[in-house]
GUGU-567677 format. One record per residue: residue number from 0; z, y negated, x of N, C-alpha, C, CB in turn; residue in three letters. Coordinates in Angstrom, 1 decimal. Atoms other than C-alpha are relative to their C-alpha. Last residue first. Glycine has a CB too. Layout:
<nodes>
kolro | n_pz | n_py | n_px | ca_pz | ca_py | ca_px | c_pz | c_py | c_px | cb_pz | cb_py | cb_px | kelum
NUM | Z | Y | X | Z | Y | X | Z | Y | X | Z | Y | X | ALA
...
</nodes>
This chain:
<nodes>
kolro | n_pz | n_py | n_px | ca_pz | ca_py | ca_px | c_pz | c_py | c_px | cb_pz | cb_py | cb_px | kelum
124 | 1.0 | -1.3 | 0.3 | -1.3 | 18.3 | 20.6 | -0.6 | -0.3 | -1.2 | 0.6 | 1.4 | -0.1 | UNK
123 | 1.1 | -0.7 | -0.2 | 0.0 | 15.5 | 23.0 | -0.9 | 1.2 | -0.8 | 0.5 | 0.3 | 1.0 | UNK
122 | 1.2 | 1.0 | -0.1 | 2.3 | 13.5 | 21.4 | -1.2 | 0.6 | 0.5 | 0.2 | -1.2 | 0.8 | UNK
121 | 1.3 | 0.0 | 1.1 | 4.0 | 16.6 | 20.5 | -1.0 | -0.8 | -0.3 | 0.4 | 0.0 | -1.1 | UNK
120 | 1.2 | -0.4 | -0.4 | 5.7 | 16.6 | 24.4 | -1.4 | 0.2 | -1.2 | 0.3 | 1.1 | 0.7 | UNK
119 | 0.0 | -1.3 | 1.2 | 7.9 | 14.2 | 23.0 | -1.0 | 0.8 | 0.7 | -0.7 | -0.4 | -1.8 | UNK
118 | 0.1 | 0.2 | 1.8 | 8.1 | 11.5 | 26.2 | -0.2 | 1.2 | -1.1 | -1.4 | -0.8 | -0.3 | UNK
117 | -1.1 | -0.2 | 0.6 | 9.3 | 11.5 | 29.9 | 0.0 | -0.7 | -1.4 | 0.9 | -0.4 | 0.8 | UNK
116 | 0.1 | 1.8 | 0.1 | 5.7 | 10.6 | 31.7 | 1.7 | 0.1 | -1.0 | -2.0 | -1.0 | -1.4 | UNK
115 | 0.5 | 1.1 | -1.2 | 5.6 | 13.9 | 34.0 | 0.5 | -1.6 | -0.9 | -2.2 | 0.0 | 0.2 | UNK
114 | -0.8 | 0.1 | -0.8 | 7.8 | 16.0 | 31.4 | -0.1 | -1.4 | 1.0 | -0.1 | 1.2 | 0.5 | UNK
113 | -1.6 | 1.0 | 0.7 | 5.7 | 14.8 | 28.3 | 1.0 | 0.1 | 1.1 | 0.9 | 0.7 | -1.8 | UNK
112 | 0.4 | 1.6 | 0.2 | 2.5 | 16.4 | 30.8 | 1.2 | -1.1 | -0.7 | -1.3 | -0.1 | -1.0 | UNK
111 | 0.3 | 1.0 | -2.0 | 4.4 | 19.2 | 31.9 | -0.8 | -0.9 | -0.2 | -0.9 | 0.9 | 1.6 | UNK
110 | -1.4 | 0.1 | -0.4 | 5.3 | 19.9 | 27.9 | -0.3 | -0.3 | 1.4 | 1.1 | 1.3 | -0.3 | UNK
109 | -1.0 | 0.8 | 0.6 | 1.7 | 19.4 | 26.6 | 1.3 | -0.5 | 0.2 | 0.1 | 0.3 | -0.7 | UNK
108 | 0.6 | 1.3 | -0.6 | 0.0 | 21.5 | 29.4 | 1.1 | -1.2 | -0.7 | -1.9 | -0.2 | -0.6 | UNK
107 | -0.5 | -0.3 | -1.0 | 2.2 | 24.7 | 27.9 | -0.1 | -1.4 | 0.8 | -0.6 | 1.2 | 0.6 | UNK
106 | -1.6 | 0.5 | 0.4 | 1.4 | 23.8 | 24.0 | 0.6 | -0.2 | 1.9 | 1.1 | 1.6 | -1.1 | UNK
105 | -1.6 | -0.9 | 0.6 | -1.9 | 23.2 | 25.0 | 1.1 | 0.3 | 0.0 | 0.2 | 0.6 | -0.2 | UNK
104 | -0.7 | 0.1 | -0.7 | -4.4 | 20.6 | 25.5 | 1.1 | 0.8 | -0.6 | 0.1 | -1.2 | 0.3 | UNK
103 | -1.3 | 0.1 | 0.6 | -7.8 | 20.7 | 24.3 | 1.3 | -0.2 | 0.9 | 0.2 | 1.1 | -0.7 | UNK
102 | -0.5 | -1.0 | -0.6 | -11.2 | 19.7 | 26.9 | 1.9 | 0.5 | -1.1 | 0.0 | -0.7 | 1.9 | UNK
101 | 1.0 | -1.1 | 0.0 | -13.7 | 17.8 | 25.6 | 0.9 | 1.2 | 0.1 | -1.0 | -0.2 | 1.2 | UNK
100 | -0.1 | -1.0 | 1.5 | -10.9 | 15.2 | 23.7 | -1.5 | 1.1 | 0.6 | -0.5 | -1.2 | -2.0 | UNK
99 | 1.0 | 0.3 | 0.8 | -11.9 | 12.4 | 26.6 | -0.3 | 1.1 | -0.9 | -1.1 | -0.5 | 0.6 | UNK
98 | -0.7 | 1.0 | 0.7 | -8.5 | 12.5 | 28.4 | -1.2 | -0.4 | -1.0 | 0.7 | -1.2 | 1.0 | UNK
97 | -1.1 | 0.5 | 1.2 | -8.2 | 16.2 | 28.2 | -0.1 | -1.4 | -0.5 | 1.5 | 0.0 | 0.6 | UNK
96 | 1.1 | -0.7 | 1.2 | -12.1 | 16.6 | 30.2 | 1.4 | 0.0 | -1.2 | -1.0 | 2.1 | 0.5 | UNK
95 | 1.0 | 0.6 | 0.9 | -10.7 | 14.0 | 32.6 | -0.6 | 0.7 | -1.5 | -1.1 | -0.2 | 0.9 | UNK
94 | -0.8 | 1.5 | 0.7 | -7.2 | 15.4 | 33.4 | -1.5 | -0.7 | -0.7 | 0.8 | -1.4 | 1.6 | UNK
93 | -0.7 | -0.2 | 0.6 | -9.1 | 19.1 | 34.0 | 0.5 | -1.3 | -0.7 | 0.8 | 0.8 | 0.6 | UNK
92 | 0.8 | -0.4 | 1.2 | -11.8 | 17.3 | 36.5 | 0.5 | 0.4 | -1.6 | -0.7 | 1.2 | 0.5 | UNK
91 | 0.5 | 1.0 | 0.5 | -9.1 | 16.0 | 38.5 | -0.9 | 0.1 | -1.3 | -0.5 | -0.6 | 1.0 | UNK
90 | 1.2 | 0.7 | -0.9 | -7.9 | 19.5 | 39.1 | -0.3 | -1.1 | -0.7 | -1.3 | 0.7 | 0.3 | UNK
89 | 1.4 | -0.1 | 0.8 | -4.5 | 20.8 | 37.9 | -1.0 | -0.6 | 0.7 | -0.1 | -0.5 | -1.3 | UNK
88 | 0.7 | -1.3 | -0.2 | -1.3 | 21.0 | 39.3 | -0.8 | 0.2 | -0.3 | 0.2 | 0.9 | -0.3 | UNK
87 | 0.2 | -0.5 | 1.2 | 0.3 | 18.4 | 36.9 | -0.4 | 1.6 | 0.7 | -1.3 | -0.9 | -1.2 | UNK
86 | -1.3 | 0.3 | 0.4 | 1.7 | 15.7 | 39.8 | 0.2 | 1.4 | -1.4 | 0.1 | -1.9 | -0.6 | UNK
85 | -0.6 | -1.1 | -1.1 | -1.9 | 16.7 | 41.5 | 1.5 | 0.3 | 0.1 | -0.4 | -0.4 | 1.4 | UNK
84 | 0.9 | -1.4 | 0.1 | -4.1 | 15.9 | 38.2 | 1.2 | 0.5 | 1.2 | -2.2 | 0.0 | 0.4 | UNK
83 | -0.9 | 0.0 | 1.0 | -1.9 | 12.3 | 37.8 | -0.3 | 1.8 | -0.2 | -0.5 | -1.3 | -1.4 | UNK
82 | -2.1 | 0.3 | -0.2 | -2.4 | 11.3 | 41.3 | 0.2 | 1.0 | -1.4 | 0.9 | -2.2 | -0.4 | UNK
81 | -0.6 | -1.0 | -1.7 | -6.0 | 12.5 | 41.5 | 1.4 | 0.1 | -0.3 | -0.1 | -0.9 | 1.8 | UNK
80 | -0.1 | -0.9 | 0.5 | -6.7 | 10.6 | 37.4 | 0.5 | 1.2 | 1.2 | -1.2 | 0.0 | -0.7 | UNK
79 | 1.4 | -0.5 | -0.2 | -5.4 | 7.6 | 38.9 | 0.0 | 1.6 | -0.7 | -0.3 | 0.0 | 1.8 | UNK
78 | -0.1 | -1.4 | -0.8 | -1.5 | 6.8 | 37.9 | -1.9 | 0.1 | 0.0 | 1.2 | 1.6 | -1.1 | UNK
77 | 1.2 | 0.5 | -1.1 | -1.1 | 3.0 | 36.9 | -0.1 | 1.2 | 0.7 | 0.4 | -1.5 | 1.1 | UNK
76 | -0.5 | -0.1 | -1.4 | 2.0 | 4.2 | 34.8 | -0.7 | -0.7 | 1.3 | 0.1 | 1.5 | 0.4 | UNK
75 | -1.4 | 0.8 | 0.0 | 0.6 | 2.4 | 31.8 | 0.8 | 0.3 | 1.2 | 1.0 | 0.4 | -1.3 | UNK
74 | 0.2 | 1.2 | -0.5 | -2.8 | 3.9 | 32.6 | 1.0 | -0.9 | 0.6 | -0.5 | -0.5 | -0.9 | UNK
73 | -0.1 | 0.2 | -1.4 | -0.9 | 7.1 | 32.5 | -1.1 | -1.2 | 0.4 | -0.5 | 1.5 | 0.8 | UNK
72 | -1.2 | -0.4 | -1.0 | 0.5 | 6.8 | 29.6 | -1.0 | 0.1 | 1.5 | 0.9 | 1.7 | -0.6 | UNK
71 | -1.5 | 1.5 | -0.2 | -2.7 | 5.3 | 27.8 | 1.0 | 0.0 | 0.8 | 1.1 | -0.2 | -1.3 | UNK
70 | 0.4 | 1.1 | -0.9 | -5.0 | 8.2 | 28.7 | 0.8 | -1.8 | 0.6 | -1.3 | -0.3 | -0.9 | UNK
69 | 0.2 | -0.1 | -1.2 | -2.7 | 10.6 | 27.7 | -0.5 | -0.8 | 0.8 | -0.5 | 0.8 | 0.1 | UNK
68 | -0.8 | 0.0 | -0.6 | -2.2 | 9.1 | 24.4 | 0.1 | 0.0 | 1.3 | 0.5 | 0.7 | -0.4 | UNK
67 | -0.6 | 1.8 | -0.3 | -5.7 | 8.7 | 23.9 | 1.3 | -0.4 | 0.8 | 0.5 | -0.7 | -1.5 | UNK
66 | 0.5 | 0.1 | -1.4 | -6.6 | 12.5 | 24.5 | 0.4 | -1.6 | 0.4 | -1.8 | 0.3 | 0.0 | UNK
65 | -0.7 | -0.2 | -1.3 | -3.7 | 13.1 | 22.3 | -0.8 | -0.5 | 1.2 | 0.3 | 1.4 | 0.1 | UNK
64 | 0.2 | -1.4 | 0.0 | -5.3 | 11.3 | 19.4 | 1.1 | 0.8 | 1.2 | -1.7 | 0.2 | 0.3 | UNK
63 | -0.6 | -0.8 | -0.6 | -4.9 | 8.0 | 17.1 | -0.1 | 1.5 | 0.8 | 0.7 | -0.1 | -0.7 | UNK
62 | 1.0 | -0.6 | -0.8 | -7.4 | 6.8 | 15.2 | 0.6 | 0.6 | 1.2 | -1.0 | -1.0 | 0.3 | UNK
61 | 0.4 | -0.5 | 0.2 | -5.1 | 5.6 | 12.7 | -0.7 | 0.6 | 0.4 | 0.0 | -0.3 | -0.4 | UNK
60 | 1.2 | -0.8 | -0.9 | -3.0 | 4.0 | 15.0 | -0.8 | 1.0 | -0.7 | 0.7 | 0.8 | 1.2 | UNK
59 | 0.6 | 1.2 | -0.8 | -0.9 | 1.5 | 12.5 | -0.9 | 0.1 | 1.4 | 1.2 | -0.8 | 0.3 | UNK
58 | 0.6 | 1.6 | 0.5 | -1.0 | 3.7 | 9.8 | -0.3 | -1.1 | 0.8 | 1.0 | -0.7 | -0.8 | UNK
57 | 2.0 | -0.1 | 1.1 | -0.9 | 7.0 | 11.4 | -0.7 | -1.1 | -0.6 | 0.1 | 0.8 | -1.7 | UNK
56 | 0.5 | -0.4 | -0.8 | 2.8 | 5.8 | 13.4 | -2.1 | -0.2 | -0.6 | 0.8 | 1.5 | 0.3 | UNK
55 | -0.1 | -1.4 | -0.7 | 4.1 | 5.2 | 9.9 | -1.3 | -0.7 | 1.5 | -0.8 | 1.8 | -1.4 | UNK
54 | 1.4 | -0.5 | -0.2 | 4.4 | 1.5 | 8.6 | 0.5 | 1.4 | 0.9 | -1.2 | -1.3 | 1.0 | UNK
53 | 0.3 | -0.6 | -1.4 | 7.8 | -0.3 | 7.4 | -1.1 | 1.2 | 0.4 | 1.1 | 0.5 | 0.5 | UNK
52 | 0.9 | -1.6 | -0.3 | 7.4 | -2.5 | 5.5 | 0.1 | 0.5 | 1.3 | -1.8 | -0.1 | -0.2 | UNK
51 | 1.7 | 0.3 | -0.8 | 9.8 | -6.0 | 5.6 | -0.6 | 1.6 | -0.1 | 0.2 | -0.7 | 2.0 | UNK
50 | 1.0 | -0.5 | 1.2 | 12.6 | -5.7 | 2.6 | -1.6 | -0.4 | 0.9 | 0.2 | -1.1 | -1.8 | UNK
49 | 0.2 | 1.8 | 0.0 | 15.4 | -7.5 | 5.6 | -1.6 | 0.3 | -1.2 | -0.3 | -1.0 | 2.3 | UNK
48 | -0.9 | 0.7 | 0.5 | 17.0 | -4.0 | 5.2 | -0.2 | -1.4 | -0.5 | 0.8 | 0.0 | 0.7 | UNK
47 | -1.4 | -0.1 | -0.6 | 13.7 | -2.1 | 6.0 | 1.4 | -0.9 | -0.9 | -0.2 | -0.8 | 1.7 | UNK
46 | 0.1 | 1.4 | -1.0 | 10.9 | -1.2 | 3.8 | 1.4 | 0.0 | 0.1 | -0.9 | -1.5 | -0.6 | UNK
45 | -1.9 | 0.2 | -0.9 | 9.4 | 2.1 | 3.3 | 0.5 | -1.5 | -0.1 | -0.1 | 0.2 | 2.0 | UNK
44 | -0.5 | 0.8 | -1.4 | 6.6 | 1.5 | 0.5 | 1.2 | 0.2 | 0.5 | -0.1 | -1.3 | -0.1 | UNK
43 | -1.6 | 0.4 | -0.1 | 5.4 | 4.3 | -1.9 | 0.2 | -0.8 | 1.3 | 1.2 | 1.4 | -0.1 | UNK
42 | -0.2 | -0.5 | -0.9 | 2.0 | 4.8 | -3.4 | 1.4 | -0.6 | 0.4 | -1.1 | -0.1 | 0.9 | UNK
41 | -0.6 | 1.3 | -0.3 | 1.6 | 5.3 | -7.0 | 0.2 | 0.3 | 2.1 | 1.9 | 0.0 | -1.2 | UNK
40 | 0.8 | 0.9 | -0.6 | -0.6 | 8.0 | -8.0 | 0.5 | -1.2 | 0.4 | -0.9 | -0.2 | -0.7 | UNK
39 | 0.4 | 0.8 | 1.2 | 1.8 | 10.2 | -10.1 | -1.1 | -1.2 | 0.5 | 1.5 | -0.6 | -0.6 | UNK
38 | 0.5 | -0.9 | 0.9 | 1.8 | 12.8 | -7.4 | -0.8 | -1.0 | -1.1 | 1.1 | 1.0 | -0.6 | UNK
37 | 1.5 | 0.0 | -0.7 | 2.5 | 10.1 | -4.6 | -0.8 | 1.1 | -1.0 | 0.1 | 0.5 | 1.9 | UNK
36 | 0.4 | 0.9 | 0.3 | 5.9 | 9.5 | -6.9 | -1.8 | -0.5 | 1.0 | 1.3 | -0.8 | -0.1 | UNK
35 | 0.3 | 0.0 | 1.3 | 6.8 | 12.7 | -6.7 | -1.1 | -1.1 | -0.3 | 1.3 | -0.3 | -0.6 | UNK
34 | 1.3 | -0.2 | 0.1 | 6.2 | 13.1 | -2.7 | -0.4 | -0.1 | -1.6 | -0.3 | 1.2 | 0.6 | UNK
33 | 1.6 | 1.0 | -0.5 | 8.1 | 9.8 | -2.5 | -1.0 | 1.1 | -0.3 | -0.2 | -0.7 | 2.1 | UNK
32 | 0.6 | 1.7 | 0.9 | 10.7 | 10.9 | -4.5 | -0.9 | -0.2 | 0.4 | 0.7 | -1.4 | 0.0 | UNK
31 | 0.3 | -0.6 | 0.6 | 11.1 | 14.3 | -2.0 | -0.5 | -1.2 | -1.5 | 1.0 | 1.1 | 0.1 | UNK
30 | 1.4 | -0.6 | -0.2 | 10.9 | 12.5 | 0.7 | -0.4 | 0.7 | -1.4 | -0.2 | 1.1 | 1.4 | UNK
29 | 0.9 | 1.4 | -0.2 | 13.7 | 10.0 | -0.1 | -0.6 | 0.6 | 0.1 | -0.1 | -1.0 | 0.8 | UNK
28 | -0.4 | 0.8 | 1.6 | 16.4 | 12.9 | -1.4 | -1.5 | -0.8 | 0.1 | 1.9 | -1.4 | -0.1 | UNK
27 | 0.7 | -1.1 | 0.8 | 15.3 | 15.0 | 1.7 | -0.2 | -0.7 | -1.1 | 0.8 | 1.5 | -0.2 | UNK
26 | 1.1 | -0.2 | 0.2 | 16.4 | 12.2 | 3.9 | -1.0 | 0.8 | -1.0 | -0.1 | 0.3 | 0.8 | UNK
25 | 0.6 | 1.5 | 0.3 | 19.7 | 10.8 | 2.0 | -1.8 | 0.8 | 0.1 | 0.6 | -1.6 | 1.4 | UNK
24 | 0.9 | -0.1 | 1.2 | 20.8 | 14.8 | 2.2 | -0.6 | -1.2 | -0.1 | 0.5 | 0.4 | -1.3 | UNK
23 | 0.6 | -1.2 | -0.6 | 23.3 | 14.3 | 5.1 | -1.5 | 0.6 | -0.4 | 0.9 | 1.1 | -0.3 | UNK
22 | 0.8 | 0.8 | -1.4 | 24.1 | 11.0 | 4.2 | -0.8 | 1.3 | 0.2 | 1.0 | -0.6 | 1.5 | UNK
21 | -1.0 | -0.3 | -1.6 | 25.6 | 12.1 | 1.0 | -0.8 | -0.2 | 0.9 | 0.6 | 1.5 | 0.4 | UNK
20 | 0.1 | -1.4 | 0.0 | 23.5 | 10.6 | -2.2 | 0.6 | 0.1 | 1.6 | -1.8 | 0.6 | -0.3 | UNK
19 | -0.4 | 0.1 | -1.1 | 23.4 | 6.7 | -3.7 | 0.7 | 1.7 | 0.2 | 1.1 | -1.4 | 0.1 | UNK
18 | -0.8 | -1.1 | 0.0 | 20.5 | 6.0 | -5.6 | 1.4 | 0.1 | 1.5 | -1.2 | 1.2 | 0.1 | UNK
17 | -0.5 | 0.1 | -1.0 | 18.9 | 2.5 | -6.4 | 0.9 | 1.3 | -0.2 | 0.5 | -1.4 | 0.4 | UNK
16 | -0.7 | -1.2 | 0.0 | 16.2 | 2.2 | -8.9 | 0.7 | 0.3 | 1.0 | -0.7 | 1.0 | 0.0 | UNK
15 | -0.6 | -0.8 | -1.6 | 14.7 | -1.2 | -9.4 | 1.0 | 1.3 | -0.1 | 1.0 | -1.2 | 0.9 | UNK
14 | -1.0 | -0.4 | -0.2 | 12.0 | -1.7 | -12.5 | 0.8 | 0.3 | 1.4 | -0.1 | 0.8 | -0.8 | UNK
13 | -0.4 | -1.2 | -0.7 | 8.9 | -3.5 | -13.1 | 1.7 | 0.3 | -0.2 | -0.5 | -0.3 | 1.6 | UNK
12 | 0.0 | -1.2 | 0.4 | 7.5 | -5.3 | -15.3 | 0.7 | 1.0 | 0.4 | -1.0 | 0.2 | 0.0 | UNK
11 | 1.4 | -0.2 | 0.3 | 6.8 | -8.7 | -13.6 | 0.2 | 1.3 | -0.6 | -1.1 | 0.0 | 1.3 | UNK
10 | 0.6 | 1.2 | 0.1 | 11.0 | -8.8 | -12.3 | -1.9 | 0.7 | -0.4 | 0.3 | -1.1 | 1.8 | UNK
9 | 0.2 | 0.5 | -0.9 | 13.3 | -6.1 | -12.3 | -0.8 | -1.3 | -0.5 | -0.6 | 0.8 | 0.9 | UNK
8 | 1.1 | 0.6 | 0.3 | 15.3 | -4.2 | -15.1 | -0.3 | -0.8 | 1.6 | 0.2 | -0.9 | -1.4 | UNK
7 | -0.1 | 1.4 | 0.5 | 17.8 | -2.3 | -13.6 | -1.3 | -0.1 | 0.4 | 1.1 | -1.1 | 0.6 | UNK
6 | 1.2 | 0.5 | 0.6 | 18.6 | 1.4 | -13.1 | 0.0 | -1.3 | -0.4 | -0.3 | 0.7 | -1.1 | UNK
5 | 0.7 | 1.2 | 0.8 | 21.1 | 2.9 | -10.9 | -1.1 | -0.2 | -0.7 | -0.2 | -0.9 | 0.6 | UNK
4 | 1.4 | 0.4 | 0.5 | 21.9 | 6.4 | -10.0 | 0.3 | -1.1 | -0.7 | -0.8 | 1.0 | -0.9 | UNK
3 | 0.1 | 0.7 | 0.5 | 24.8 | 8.2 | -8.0 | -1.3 | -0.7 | -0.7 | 0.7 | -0.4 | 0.7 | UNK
2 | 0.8 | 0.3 | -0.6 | 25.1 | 11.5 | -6.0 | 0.1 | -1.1 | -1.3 | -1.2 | 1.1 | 0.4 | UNK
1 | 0.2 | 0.7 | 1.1 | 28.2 | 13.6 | -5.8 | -1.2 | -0.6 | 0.1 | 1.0 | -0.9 | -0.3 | UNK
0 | 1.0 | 1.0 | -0.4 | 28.5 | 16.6 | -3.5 | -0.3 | -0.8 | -1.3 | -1.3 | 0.7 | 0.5 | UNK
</nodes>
């Protein structure tokens, strides 16, 4: 396994570092820099080919939950909470107290709910 390393000056101070590491490893290689360089207090930007950011999930739904999810997907289907409680087995009451975070949702619920709308079932937990 070989793994390559650039260094060049940049522009305003800075410097560009470009590595080149087996595909297989690329990910680990990139997380593991980024958690270095989130040690040293710097924060690290993804950005694509065309150098646009690219934002995590967290970043651009920070408030993000499962009860949300749920609620969203089956808006998006146009499924009532009846329809969506008797496709799950459950009672209407159950779908409401998930989709307003009273009620959790666990690992079991989570997979026949990502089955019903055909998505990760980790959105939900």
């Amino acid at each position: 396994m070989r793994a390559e390393m650039k260094l060049r000056p940049s522009h305003e101070g800075t410097a560009e570092i470009s590595l080149s590491v087996p595909a297989a490893k690329a990910g680990l290689v990139a997380e593991a820099i980024r958690g270095m360089m989130k040690l040293g207090g710097h924060k690290v930007r993804w950005l694509n080919n065309n150098g646009e950011e690219l934002l995590s999930a967290d970043e651009v739904f920070p408030d993000a939950s499962p009860a949300k999810a749920l609620r969203g997907l089956r808006g998006k289907e146009d499924l009532t909470q009846v329809e969506l409680a008797a496709r799950l087995g459950i009672s209407q009451n159950m779908v409401s107290d998930m989709e307003i975070g009273k009620r959790t949702i666990s690992l079991k619920m989570a997979k026949r709910i990502a089955e019903t709308f055909k998505v990760p079932y980790k959105l939900f937990l």
